[in-house]
C-alpha positions as CSV (number, residue, x, y, z in Angstrom):
1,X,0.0,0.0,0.0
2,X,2.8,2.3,0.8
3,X,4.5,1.6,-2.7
4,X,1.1,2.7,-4.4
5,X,1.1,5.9,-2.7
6,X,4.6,7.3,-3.4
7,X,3.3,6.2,-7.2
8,X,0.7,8.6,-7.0
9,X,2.4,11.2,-5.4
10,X,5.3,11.2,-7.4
11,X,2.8,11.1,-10.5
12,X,0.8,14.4,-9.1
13,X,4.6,16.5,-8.4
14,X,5.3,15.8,-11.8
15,X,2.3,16.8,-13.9
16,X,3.0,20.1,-11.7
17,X,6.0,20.6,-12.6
18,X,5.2,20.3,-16.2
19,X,2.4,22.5,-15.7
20,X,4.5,24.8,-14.2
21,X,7.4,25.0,-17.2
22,X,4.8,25.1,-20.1
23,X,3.7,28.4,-18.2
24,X,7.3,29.8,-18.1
25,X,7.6,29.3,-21.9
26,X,4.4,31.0,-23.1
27,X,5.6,33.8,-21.1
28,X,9.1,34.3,-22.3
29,X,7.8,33.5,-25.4
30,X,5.1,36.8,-25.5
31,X,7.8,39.1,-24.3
32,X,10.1,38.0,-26.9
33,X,7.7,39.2,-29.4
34,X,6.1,42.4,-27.6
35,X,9.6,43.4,-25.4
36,X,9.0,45.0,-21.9
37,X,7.9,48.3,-21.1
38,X,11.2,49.1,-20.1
39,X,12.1,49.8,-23.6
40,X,9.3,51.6,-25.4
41,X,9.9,55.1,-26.7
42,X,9.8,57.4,-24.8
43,X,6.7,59.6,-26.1
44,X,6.0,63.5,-26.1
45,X,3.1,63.6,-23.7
46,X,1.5,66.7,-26.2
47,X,1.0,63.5,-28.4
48,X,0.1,60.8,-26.5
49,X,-3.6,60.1,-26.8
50,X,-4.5,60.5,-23.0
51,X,-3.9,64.0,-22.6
52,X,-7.5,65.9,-24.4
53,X,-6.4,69.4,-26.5
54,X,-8.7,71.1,-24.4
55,X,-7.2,70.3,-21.3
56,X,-3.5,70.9,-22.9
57,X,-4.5,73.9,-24.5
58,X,-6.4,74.8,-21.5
59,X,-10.0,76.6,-23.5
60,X,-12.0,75.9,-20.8
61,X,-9.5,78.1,-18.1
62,X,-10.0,81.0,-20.3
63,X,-12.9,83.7,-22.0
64,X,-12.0,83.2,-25.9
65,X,-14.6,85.7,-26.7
66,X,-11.9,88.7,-26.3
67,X,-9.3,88.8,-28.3
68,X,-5.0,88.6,-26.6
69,X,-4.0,91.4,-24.8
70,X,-7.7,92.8,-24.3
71,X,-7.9,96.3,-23.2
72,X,-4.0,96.2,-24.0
73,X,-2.1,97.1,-27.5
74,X,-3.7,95.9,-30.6
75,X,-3.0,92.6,-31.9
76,X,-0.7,92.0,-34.8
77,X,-2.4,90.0,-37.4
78,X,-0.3,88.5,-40.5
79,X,-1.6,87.5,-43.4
80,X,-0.8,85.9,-46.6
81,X,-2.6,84.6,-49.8
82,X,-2.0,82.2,-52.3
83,X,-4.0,82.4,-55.1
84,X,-5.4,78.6,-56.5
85,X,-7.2,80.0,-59.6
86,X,-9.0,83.1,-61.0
87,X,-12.1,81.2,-62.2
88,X,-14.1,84.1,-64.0
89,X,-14.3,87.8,-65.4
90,X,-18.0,89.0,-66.3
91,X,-18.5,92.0,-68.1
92,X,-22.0,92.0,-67.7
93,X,-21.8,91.6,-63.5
94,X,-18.9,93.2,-63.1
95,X,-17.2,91.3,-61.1
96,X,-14.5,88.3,-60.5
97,X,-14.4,84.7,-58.9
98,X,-11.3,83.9,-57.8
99,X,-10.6,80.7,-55.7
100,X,-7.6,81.0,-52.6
101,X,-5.7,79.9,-49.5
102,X,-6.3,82.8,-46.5
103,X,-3.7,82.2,-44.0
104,X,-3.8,84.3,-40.6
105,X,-0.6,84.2,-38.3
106,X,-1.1,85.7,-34.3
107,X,-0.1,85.1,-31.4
108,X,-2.0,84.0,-28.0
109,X,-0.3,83.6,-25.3
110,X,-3.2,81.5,-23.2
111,X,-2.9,78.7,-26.3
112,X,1.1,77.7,-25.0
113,X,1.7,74.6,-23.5
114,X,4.5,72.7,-22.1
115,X,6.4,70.4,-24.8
116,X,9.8,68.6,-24.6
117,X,10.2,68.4,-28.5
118,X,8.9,72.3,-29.5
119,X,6.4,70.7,-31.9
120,X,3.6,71.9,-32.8
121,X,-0.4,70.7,-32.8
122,X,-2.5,70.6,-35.3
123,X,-6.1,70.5,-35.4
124,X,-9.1,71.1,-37.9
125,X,-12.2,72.9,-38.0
126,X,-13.6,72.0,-35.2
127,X,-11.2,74.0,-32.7
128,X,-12.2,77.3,-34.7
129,X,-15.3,77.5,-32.7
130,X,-13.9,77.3,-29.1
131,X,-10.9,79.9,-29.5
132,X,-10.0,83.5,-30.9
133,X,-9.6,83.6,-34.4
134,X,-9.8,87.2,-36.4
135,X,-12.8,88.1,-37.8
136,X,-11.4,88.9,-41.6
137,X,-13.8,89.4,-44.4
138,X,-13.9,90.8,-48.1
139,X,-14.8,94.4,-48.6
140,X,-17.9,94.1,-52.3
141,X,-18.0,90.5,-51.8
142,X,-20.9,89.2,-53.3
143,X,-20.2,85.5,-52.6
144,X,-18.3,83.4,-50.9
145,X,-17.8,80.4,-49.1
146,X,-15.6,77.6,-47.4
147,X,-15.2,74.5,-49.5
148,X,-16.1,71.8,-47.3
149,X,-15.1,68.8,-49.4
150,X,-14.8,66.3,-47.8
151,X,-14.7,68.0,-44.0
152,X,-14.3,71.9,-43.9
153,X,-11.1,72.5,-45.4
154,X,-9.5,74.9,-42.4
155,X,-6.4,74.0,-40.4
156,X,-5.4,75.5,-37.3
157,X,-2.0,75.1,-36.2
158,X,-0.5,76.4,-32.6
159,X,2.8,76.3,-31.6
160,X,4.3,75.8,-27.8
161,X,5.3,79.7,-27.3
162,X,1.4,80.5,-28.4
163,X,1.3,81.1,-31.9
164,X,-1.1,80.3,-34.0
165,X,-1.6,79.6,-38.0
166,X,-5.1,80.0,-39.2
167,X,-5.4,78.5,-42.8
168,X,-8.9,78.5,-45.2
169,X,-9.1,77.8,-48.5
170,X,-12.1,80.0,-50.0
171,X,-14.0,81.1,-52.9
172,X,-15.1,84.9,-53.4
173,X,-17.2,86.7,-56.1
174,X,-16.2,90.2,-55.7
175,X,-17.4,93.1,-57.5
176,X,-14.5,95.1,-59.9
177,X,-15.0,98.5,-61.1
178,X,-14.5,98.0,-65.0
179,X,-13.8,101.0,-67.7
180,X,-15.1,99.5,-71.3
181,X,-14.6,103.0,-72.9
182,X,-12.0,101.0,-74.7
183,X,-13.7,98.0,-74.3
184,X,-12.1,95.0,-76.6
185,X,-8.8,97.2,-76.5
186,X,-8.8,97.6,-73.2
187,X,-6.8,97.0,-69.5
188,X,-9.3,96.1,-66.2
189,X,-7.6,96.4,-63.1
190,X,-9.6,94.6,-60.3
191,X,-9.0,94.8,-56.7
192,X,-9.8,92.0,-53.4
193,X,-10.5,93.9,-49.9
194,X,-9.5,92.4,-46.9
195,X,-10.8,93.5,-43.5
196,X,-11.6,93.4,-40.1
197,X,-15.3,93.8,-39.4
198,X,-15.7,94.2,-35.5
199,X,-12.2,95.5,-34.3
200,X,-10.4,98.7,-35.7
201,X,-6.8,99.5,-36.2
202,X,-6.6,100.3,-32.3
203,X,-7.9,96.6,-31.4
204,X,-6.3,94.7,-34.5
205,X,-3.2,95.5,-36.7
206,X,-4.1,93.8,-39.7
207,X,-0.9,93.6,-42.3
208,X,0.8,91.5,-44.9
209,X,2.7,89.0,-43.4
210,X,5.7,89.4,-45.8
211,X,5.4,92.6,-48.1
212,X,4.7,91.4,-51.8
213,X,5.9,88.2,-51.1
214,X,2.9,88.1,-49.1
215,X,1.4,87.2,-52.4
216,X,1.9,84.2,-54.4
217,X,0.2,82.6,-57.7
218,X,0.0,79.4,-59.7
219,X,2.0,79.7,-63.0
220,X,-0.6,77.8,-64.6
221,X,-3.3,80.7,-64.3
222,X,-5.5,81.7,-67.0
223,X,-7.7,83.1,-68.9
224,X,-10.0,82.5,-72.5
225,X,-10.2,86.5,-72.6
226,X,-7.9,88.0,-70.5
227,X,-4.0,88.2,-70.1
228,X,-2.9,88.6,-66.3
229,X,-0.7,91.0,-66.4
230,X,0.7,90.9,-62.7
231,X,-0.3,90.7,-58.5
232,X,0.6,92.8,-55.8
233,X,-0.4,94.3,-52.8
234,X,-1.3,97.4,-50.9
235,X,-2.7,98.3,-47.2
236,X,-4.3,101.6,-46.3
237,X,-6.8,102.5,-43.7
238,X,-10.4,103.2,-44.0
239,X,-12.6,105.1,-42.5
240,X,-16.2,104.7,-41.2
241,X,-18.2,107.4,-39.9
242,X,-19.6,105.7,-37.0
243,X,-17.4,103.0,-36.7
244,X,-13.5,104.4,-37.0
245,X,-10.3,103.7,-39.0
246,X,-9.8,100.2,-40.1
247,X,-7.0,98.6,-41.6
248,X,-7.7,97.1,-45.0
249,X,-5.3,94.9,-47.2
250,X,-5.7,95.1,-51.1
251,X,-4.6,92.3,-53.4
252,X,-4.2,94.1,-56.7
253,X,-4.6,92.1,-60.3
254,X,-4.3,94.2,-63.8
255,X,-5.8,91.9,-66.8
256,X,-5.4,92.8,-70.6
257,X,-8.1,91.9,-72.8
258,X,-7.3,89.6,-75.7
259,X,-7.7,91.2,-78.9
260,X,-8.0,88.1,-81.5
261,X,-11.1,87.1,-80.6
262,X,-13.3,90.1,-81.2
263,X,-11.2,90.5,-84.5
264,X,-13.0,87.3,-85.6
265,X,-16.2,87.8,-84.2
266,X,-16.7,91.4,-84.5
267,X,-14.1,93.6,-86.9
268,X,-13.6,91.2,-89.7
269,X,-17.8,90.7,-90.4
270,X,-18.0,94.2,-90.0
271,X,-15.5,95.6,-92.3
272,X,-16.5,92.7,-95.0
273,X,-19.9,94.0,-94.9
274,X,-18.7,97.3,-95.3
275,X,-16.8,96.1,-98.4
276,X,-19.5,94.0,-99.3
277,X,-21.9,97.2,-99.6
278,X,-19.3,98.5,-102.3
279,X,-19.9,96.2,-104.4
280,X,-23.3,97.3,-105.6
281,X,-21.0,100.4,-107.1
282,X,-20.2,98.0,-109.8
283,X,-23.9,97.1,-110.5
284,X,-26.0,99.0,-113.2
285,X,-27.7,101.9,-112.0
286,X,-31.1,100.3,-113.9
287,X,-30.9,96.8,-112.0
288,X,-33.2,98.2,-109.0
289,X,-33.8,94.6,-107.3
290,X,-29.7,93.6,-107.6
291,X,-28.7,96.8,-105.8
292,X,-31.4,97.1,-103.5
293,X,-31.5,93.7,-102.0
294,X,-28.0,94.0,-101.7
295,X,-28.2,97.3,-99.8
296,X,-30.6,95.8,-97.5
297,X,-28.7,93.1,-96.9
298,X,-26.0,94.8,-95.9
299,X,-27.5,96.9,-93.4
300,X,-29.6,94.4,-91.6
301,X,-26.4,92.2,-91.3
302,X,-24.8,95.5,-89.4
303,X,-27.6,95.6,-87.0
304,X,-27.5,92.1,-86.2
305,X,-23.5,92.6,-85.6
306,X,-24.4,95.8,-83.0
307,X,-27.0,94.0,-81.2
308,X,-25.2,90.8,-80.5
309,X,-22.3,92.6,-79.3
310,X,-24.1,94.7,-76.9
311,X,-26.0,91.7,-75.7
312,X,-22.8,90.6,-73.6
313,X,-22.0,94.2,-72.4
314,X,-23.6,96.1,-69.2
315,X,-25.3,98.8,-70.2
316,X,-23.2,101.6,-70.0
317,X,-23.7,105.4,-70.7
318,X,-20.8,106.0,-72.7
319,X,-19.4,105.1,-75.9
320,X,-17.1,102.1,-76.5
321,X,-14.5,101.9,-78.4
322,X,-16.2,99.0,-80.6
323,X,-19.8,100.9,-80.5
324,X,-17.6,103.5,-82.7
325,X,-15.9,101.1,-85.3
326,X,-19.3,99.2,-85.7
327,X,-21.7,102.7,-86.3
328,X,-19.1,104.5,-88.4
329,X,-19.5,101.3,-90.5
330,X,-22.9,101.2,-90.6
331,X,-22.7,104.9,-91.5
332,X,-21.0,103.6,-94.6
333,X,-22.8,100.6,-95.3
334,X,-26.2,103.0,-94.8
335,X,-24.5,106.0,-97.4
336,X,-24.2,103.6,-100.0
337,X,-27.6,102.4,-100.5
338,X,-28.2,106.2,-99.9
339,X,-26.0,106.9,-103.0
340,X,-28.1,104.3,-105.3
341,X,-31.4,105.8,-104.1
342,X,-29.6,109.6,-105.3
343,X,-28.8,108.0,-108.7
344,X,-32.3,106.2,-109.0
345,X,-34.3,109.9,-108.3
346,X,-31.8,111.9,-110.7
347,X,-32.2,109.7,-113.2
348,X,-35.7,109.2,-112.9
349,X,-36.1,113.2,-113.5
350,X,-33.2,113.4,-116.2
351,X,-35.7,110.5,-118.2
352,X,-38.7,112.3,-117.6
353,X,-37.1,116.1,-119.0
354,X,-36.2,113.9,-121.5
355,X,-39.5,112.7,-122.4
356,X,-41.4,116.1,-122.4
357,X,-38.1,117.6,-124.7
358,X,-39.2,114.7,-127.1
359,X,-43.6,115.4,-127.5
360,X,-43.1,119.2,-127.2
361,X,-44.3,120.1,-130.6
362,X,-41.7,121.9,-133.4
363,X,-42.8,125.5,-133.9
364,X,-44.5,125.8,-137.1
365,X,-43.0,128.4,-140.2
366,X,-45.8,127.8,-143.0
367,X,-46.7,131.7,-143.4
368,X,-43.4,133.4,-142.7
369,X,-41.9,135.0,-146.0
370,X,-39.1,133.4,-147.6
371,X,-37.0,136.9,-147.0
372,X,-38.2,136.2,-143.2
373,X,-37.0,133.1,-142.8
374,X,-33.6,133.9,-144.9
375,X,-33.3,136.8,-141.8
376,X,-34.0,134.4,-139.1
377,X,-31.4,131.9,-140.7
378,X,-28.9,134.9,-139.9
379,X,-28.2,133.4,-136.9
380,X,-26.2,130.5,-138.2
381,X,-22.5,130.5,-138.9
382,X,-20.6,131.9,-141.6
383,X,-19.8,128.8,-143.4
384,X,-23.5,127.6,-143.5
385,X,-24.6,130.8,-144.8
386,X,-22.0,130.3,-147.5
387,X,-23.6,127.7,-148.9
388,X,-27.2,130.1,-149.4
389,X,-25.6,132.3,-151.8
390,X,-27.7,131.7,-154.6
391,X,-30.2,133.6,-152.8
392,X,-30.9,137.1,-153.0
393,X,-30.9,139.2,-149.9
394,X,-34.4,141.5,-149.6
395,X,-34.6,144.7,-148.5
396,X,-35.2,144.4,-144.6
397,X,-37.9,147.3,-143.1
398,X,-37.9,148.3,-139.6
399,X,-40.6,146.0,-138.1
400,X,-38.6,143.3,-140.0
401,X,-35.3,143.9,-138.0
402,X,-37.0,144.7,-134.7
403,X,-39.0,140.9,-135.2
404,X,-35.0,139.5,-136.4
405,X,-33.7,141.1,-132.6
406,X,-36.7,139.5,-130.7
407,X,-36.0,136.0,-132.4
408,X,-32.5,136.6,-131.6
409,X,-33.2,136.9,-128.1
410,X,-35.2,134.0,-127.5
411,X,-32.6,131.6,-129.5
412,X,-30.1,132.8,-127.6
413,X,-31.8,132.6,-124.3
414,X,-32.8,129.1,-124.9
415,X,-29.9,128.1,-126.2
416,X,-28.4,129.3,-122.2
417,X,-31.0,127.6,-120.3
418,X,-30.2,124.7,-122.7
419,X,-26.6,124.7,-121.4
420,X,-27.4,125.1,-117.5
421,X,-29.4,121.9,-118.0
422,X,-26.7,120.2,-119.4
423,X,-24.6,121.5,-117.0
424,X,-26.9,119.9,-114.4
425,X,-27.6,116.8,-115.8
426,X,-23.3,116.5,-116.9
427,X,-23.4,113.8,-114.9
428,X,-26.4,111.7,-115.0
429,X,-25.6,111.9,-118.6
430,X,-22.6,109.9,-117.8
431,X,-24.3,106.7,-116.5
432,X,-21.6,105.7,-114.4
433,X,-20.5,109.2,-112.9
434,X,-21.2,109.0,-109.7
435,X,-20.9,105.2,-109.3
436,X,-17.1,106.0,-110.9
437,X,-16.8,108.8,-108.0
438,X,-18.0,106.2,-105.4
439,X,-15.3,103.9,-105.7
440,X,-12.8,106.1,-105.0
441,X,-14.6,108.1,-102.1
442,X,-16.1,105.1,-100.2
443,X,-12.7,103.3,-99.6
444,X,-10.4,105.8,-99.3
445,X,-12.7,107.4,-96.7
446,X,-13.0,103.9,-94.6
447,X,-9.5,103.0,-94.9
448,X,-8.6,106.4,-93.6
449,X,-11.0,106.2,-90.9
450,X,-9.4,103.0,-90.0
451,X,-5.7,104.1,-89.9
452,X,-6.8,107.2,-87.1
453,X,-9.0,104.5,-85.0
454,X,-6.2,101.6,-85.0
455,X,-3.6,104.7,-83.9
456,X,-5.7,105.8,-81.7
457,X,-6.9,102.5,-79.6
458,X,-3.7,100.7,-79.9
């Protein structure tokens, strides 16, 4: 009995020991893979995920609704902008969309908090609404907004000592004071206003972080109509009657208008129709529907050209620089189916005097005596009274000569109202006078007005 029970016992100490050594392996083997805490990095407690930002920042310990330094000097507010893209110029509005990153740089000395490593923190959006962050907005905005693809696309970064980068990425519709009284040969300078709203310059210094280099741009900027020219900026003050001085930052684009396209679209069909109108100088005066129709033609086309241009233009007060080139050639295109409707009523009246010369009756010399009519045949030339020599010249009485002097008087008075008519009707006797005069006048007269506009405008 005594040899069974050392069996068992010696049985039970060993499974225990077994038990005992399979433990000891799993262990060493788990902190082989994982190591011991004695050799983890050492981490930067601003990072490690048990410390909340509002406890390291400390927002709840302080009033954020007051700006630094309240009731001290005003606070010095940098700022710079990089512009993403200028989206679009409209005439017709007057204004711009331009799409860009606002970046704010202050300091606040209740956002510092202790760090071993001088990093900083950075958070998104959802900080903005539990500190101080200026109150910046654009001066003639009509729109604008916050892209918020796919969260709200503003970072706030803060550094140990308290200083703080505010970053947004906007879009603004701003209005921009445009000149067209040289309008497509012209140069629009437009202008983005930056501001404070609540605090003035005593409260908040508002100024450009870096001078011009405050300002940068994408090289691959552009335009369809416009050539940007270049960017920079200014600050001045502004004053508000009831309010006070502000400070106001101006970001300052000049654009220059491309030329090409409104050569296609508007110059070129103008001056061809202008040509086109010469043409019926070439046409006989007597083909009424050719010259006509093509008159017509001509100046309906114009008014189409005027009207669609000034479809895409505010209404302005003044004169443009295109309303001028496009009614000085309607003025010509209008003056030459004037000139075919002078030729048609001149020579309307030249056929008709014509006409009546033709059925007024011959007078009739049946009962004057053959001396008489010798007399009256007086007043031919020399030569043709040469050739009446056969005849015999009759005694001529007094009442004779006196009737000789009257019939004088009325040949030769008809014979000067027959020359002023000529005179007159010189050139509608020569059917293609004036037409001949026309092509001369007409395009010296445009291409001259064109050499004084082109100096002018360019």
């Amino acid at each position: 009995m005594s040899g069974f029970v050392k069996a068992v016992f010696l049985l039970l100490c060993a499974s225990v020991c077994g038990k005992m050594k399979h433990n000891l392996r799993r262990t060493s083997v788990q902190h082989h893979k994982h190591g011991t805490p004695l050799f983890k990095k050492m981490l930067d407690q601003t990072k490690t995920h048990q410390v909340k930002s509002d406890h390291l920042l400390r927002v709840d310990d302080h009033d954020f609704t007051m700006r630094p330094a309240f009731a001290g000097p005003a606070v010095p507010v940098g700022v710079d902008v990089q512009v993403e893209s200028l989206d679009s110029i409209s005439e017709v509005d007057m204004d711009f969309t331009m799409t860009l990153y606002l970046r704010h740089y202050w300091k606040d000395e209740r956002l510092s908090f202790p760090s071993k490593t001088n990093k900083s923190m950075t958070f998104d959006g959802r900080l903005v609404k539990k500190i101080w962050v200026p109150d910046v907005f654009f001066v003639h905005s009509k729109r604008s907004f916050i892209h918020d693809t796919t969260t709200e696309n503003i970072m706030i970064r803060v550094y140990p000592d308290g200083h703080v980068l505010y970053s947004l990425r906007v879009t603004v519709t701003s209005a921009c004071n445009m000149d067209f009284s040289r309008f497509p040969l012209d140069t629009q300078t437009c202008t983005l206003e930056l501001e404070s709203y609540a605090y003035t310059d005593e409260d908040l210094m508002l100024y450009w972080k870096s001078g011009d280099e405050s300002l940068s741009t994408d090289d691959k900027i552009s335009l369809s109509q416009f050539l940007i020219q270049k960017f920079h900026t200014t600050s001045r003050l502004a004053f508000y009657s009831s309010t006070g001085w502000y400070n106001r930052l101006y970001i300052n684009f000049s654009l220059r208008r491309h030329i090409f396209f409104f050569l296609l679209q508007t110059y070129f069909p103008a001056t061809l129709m202008v040509m086109l109108s010469w043409v019926s100088f070439w046409i006989d005066r007597r083909a009424v529907p050719a010259r006509v129709s093509l008159g017509i033609t001509t100046v309906l086309t114009m008014s189409t050209i005027i009207t669609g241009v000034n479809a895409s233009m505010p209404r302005v007060s003044y004169i443009k620089a295109v309303d001028i080139y496009l009614w000085v050639s309607f003025v010509f295109v209008f003056l030459s189916v004037l000139e075919y409707a002078v030729i048609n009523y001149l020579t309307t009246v030249h056929d008709g005097t014509d006409r009546k010369s033709k059925e007024k009756p011959l007078p009739c010399t049946c009962d004057i005596s053959h001396s008489r009519t010798m007399v009256l045949d007086e007043a031919y030339s020399k030569p043709d009274t040469n050739g009446l020599a056969g005849y015999t010249q009759a005694p001529v009485s007094s009442e004779e000569a006196a009737d000789k002097q009257d019939h004088v008087s009325l040949v030769n008075e008809a014979t000067g109202a027959k020359k002023k008519t000529l005179r007159g009707f010189r050139i509608i006797q020569n059917t293609h006078a004036i037409d001949a005069y026309s092509r001369m006048i007409f395009p010296g007269a445009f291409i001259f007005f064109n050499l004084i506009y082109w100096c002018v405008y360019c």
